[in-house]
N, CA, C and O atoms as a GROMACS GRO file, in nm:
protein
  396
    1UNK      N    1  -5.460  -0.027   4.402
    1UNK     CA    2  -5.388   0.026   4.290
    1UNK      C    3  -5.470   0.012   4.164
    1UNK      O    4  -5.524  -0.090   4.122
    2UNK      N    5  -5.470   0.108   4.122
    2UNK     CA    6  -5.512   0.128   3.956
    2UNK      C    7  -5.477   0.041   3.845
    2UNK      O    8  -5.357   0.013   3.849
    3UNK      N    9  -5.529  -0.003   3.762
    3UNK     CA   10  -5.459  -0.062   3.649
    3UNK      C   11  -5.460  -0.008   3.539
    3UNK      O   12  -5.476  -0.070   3.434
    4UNK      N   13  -5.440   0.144   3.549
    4UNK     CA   14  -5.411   0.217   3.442
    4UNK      C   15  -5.282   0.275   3.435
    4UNK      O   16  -5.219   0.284   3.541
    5UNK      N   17  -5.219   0.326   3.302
    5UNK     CA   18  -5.049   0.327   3.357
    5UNK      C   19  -5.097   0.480   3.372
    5UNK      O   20  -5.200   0.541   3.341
    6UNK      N   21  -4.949   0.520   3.449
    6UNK     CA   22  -5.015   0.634   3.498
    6UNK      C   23  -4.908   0.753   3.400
    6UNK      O   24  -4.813   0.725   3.327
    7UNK      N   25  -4.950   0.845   3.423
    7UNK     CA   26  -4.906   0.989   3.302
    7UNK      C   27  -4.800   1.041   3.362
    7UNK      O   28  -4.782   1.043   3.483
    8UNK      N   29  -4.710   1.094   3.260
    8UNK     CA   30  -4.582   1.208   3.314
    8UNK      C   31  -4.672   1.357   3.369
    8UNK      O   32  -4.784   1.353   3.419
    9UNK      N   33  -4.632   1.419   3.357
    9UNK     CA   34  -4.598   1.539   3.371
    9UNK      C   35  -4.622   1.630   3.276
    9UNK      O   36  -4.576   1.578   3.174
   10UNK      N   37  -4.674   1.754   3.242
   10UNK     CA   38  -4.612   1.775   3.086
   10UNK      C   39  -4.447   1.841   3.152
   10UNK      O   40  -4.356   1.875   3.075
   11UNK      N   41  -4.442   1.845   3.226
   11UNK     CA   42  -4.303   1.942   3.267
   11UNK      C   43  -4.200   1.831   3.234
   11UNK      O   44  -4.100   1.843   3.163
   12UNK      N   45  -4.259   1.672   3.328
   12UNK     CA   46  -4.146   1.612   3.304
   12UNK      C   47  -4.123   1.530   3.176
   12UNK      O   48  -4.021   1.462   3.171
   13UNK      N   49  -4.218   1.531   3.062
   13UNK     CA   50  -4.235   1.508   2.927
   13UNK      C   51  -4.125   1.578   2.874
   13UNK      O   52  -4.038   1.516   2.811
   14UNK      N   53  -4.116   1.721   2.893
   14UNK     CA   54  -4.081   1.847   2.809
   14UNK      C   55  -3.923   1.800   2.835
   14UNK      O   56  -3.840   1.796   2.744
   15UNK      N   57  -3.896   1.768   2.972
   15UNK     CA   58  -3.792   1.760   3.015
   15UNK      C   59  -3.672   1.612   2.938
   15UNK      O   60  -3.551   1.610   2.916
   16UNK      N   61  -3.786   1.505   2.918
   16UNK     CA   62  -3.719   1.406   2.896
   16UNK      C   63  -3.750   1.444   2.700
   16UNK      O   64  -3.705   1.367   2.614
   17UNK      N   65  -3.797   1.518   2.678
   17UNK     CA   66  -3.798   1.537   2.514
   17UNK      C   67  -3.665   1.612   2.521
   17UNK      O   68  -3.577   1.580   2.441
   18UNK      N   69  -3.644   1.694   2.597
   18UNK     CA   70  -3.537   1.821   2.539
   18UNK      C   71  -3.401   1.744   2.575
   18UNK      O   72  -3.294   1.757   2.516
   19UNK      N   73  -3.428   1.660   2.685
   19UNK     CA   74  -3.282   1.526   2.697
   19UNK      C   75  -3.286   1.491   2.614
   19UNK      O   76  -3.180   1.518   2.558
   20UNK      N   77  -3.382   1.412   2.520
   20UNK     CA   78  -3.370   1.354   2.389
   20UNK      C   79  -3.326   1.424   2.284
   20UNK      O   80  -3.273   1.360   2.193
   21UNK      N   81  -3.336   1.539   2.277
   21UNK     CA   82  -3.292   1.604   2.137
   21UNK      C   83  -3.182   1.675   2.183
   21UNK      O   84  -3.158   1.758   2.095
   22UNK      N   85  -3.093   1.690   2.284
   22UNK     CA   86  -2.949   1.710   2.331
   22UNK      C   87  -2.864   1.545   2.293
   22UNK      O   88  -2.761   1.520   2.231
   23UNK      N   89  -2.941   1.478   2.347
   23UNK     CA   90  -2.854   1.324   2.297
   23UNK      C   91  -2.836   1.332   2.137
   23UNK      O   92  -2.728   1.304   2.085
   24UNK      N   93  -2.927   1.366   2.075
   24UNK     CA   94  -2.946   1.315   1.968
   24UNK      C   95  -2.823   1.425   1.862
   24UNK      O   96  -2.743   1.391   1.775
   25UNK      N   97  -2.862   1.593   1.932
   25UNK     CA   98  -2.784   1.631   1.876
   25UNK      C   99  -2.634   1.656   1.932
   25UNK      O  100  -2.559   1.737   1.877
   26UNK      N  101  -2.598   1.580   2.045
   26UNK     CA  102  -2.459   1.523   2.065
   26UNK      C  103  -2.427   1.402   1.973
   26UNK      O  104  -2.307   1.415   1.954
   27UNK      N  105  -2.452   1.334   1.932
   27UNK     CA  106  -2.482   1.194   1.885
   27UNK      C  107  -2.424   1.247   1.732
   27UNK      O  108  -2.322   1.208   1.676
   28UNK      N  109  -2.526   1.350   1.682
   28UNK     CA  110  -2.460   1.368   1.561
   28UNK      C  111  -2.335   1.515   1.540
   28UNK      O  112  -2.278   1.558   1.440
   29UNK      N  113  -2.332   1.545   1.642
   29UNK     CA  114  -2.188   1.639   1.636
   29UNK      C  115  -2.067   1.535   1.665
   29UNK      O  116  -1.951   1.567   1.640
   30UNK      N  117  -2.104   1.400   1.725
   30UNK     CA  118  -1.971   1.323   1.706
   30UNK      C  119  -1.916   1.226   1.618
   30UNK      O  120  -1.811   1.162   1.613
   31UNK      N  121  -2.074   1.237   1.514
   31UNK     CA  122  -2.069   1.164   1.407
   31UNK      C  123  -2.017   1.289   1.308
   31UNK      O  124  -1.937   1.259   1.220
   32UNK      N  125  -2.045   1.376   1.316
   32UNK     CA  126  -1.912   1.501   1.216
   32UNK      C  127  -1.781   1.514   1.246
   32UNK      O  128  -1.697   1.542   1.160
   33UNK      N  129  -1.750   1.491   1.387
   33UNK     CA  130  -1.627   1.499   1.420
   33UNK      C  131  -1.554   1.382   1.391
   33UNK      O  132  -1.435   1.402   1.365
   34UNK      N  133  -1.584   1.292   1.389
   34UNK     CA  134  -1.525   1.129   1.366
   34UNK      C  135  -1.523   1.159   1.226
   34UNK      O  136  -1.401   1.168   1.211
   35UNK      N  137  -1.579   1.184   1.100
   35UNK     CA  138  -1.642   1.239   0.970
   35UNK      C  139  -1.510   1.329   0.943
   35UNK      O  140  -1.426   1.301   0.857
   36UNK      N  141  -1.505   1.414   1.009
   36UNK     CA  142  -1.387   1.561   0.998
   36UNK      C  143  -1.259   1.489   1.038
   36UNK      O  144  -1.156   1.529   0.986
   37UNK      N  145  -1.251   1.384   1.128
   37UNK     CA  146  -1.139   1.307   1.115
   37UNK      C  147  -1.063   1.240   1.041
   37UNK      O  148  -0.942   1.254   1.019
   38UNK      N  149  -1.150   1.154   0.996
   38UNK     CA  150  -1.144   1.082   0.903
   38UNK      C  151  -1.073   1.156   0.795
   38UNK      O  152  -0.961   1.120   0.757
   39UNK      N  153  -1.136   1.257   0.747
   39UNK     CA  154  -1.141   1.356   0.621
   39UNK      C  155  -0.966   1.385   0.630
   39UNK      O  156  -0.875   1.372   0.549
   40UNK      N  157  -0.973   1.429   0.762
   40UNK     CA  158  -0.794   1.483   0.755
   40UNK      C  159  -0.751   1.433   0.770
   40UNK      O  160  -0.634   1.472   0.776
   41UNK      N  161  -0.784   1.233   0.809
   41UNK     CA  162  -0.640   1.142   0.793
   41UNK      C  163  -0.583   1.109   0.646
   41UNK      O  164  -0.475   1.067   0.605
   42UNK      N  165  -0.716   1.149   0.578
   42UNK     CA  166  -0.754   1.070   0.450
   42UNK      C  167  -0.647   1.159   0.390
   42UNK      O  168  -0.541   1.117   0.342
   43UNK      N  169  -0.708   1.364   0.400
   43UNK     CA  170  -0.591   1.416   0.350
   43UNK      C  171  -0.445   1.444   0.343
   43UNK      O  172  -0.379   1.503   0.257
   44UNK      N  173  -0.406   1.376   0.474
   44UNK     CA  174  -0.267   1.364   0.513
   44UNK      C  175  -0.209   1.234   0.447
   44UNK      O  176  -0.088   1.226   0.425
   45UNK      N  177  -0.285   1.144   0.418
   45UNK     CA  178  -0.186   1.023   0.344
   45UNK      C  179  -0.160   1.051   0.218
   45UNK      O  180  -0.066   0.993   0.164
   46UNK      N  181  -0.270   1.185   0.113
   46UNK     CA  182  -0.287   1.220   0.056
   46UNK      C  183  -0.176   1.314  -0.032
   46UNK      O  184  -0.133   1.309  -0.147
   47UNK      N  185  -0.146   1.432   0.120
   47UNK     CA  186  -0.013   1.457   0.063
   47UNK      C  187   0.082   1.431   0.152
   47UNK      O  188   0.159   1.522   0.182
   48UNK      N  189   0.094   1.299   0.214
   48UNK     CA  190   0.240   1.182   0.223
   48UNK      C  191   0.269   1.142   0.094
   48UNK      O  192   0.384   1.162   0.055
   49UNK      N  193   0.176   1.079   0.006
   49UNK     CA  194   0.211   1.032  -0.126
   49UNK      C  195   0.207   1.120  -0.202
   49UNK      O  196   0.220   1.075  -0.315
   50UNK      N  197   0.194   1.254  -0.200
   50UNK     CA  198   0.239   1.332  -0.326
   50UNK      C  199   0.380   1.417  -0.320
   50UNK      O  200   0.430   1.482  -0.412
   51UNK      N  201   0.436   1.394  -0.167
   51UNK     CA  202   0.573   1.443  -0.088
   51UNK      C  203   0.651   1.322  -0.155
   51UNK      O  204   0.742   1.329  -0.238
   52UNK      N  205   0.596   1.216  -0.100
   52UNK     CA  206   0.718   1.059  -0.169
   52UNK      C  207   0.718   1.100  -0.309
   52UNK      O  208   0.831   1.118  -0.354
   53UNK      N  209   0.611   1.121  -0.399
   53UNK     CA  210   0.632   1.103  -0.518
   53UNK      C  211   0.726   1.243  -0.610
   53UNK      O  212   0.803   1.233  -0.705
   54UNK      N  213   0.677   1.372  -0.530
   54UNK     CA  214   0.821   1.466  -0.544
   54UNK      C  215   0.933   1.413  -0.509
   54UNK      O  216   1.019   1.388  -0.594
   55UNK      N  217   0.954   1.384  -0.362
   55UNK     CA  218   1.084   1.357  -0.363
   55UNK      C  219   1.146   1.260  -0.432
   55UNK      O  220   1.264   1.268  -0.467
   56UNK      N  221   1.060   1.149  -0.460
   56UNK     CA  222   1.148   1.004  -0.607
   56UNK      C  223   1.195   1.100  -0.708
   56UNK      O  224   1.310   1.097  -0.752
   57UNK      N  225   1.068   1.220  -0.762
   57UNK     CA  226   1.126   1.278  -0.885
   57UNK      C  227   1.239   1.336  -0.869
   57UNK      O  228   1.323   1.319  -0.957
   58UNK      N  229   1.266   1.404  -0.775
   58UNK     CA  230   1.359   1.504  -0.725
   58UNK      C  231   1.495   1.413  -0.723
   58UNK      O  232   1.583   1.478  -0.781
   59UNK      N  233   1.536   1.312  -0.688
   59UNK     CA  234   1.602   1.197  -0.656
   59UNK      C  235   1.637   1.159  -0.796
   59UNK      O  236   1.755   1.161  -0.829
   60UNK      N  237   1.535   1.120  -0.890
   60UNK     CA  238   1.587   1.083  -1.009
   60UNK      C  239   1.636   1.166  -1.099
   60UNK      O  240   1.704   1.126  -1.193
   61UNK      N  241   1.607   1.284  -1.080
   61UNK     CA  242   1.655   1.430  -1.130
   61UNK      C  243   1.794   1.430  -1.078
   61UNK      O  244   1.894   1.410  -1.147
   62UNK      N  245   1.793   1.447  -0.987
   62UNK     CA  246   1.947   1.441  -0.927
   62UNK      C  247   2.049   1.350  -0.990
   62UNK      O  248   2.161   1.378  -1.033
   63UNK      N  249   1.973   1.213  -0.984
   63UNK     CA  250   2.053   1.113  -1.019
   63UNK      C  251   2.136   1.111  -1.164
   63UNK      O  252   2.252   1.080  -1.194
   64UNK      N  253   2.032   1.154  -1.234
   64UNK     CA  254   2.062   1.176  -1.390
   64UNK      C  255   2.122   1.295  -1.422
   64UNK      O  256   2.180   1.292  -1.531
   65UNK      N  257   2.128   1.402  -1.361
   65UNK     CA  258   2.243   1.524  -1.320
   65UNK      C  259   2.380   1.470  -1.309
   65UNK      O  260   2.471   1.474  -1.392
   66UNK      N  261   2.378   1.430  -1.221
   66UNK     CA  262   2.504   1.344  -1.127
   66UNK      C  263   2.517   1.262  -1.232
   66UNK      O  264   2.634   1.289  -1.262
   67UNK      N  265   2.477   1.167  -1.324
   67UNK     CA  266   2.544   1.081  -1.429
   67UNK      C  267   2.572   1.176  -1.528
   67UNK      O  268   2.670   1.118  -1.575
   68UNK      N  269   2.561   1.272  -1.591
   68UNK     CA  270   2.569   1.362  -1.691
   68UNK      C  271   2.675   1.448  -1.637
   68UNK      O  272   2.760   1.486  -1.718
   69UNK      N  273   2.685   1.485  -1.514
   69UNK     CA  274   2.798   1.550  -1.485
   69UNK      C  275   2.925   1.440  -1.489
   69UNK      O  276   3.007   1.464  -1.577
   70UNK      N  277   2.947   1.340  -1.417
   70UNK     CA  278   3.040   1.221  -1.450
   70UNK      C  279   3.066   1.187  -1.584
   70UNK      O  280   3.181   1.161  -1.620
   71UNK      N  281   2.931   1.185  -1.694
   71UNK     CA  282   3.042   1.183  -1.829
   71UNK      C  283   3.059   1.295  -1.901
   71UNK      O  284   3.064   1.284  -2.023
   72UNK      N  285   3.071   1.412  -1.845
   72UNK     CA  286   3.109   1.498  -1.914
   72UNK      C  287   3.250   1.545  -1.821
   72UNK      O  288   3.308   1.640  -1.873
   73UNK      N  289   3.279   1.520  -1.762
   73UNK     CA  290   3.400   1.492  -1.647
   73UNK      C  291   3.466   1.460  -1.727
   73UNK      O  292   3.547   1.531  -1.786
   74UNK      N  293   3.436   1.301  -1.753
   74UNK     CA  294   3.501   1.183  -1.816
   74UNK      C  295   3.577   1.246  -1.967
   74UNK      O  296   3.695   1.260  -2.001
   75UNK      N  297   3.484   1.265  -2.015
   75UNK     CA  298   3.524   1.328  -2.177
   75UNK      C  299   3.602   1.434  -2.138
   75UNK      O  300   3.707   1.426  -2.201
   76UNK      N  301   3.603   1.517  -2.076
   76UNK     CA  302   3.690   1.639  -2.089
   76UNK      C  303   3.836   1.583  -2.040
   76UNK      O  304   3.942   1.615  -2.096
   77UNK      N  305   3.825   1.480  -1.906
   77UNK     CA  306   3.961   1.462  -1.847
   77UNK      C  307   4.064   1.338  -1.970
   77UNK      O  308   4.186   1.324  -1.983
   78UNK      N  309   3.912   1.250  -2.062
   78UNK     CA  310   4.005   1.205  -2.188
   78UNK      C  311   4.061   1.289  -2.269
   78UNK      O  312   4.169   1.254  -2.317
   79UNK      N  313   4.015   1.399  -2.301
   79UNK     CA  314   4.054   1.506  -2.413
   79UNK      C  315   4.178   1.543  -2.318
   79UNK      O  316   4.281   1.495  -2.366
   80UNK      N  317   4.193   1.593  -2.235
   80UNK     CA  318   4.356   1.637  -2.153
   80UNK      C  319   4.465   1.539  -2.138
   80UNK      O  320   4.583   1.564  -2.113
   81UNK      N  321   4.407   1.417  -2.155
   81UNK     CA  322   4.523   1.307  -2.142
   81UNK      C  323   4.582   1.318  -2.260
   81UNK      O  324   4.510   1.332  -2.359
   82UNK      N  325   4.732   1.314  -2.275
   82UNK     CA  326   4.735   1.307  -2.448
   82UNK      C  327   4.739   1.224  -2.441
   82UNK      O  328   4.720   1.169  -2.333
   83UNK      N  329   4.785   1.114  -2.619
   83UNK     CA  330   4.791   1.022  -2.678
   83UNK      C  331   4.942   0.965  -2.601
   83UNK      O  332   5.042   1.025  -2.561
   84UNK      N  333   4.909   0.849  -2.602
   84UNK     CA  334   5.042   0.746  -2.559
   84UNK      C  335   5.070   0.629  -2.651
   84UNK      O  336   4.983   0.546  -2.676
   85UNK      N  337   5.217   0.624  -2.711
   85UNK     CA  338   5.293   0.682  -2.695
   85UNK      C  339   5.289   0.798  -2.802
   85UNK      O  340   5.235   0.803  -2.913
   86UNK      N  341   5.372   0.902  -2.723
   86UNK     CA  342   5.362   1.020  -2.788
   86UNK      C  343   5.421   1.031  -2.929
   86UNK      O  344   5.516   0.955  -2.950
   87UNK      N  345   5.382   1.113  -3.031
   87UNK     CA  346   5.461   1.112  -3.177
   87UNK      C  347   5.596   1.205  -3.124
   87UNK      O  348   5.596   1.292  -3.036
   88UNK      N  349   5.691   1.164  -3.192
   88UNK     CA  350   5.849   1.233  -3.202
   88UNK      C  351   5.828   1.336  -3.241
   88UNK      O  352   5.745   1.366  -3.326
   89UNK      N  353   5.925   1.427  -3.166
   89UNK     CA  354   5.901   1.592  -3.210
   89UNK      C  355   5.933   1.615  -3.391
   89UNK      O  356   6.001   1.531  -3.449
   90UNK      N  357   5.893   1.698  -3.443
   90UNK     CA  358   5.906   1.734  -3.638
   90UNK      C  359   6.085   1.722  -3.579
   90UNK      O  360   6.136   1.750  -3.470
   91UNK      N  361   6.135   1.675  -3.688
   91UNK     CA  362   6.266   1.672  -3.806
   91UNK      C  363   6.345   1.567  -3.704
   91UNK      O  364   6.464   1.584  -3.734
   92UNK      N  365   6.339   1.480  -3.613
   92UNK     CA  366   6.381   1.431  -3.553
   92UNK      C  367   6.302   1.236  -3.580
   92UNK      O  368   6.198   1.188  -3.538
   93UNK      N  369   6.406   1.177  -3.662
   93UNK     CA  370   6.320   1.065  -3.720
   93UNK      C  371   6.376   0.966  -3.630
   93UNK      O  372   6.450   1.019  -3.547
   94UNK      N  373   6.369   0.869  -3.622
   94UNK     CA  374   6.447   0.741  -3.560
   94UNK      C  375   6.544   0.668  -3.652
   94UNK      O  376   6.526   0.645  -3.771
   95UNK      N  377   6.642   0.638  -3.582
   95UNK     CA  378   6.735   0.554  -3.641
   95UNK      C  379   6.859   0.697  -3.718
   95UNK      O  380   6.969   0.664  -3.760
   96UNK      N  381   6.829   0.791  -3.721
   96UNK     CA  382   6.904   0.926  -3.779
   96UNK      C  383   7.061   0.929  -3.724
   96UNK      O  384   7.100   0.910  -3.609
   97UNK      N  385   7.117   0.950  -3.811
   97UNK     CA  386   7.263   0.980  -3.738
   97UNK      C  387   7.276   1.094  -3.668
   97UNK      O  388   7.193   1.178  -3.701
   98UNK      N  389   7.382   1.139  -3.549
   98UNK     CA  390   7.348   1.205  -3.475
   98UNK      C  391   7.503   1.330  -3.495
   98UNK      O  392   7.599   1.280  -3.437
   99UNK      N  393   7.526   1.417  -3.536
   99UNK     CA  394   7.644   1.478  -3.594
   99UNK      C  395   7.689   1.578  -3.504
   99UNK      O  396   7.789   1.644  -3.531
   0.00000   0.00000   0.00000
């Protein structure tokens, strides 16, 4: 035996280069896809918190509707109550003799 190392191929060179640059460019199409993942988890929490933060507004909008409608309820159903006790009808005084 020889003690020289011994040579590829150029065929099987060509072969284990073009494996190498299929790995390499698998390698980085799953480093875009993990990348592109990322990206759209990032944008989905993105608008989760801009959905929560409409709907709080929407909620406090409501809320303050809903209190504004209750005192304006309120005031109108005081204005219909009359006064208690009521004033005596005109020409009719108390204590009057009755003929």
């Amino acid at each position: 035996m020889s003690k020289h190392p011994r040579r590829e191929s150029p065929a099987k060179a060509a072969k284990a280069q073009a494996e190498a640059r299929t790995q390499a460019k698998a390698a980085r199409t799953q480093a875009e896809a993990a990348q592109a993942q990322a990206d759209l988890a990032e944008t989905k929490v993105k608008v989760a918190e801009e959905q929560d933060a409409a709907i709080a507004r929407a909620l406090q909008e409501d809320e303050a509707r809903r209190q504004a409608d209750l005192t304006e309820t309120a005031e109108k159903e005081a204005e219909a109550v009359p006064d208690w006790p009521p004033d005596p009808p005109a020409g009719r005084g108390s204590g009057g003799a009755r003929q």
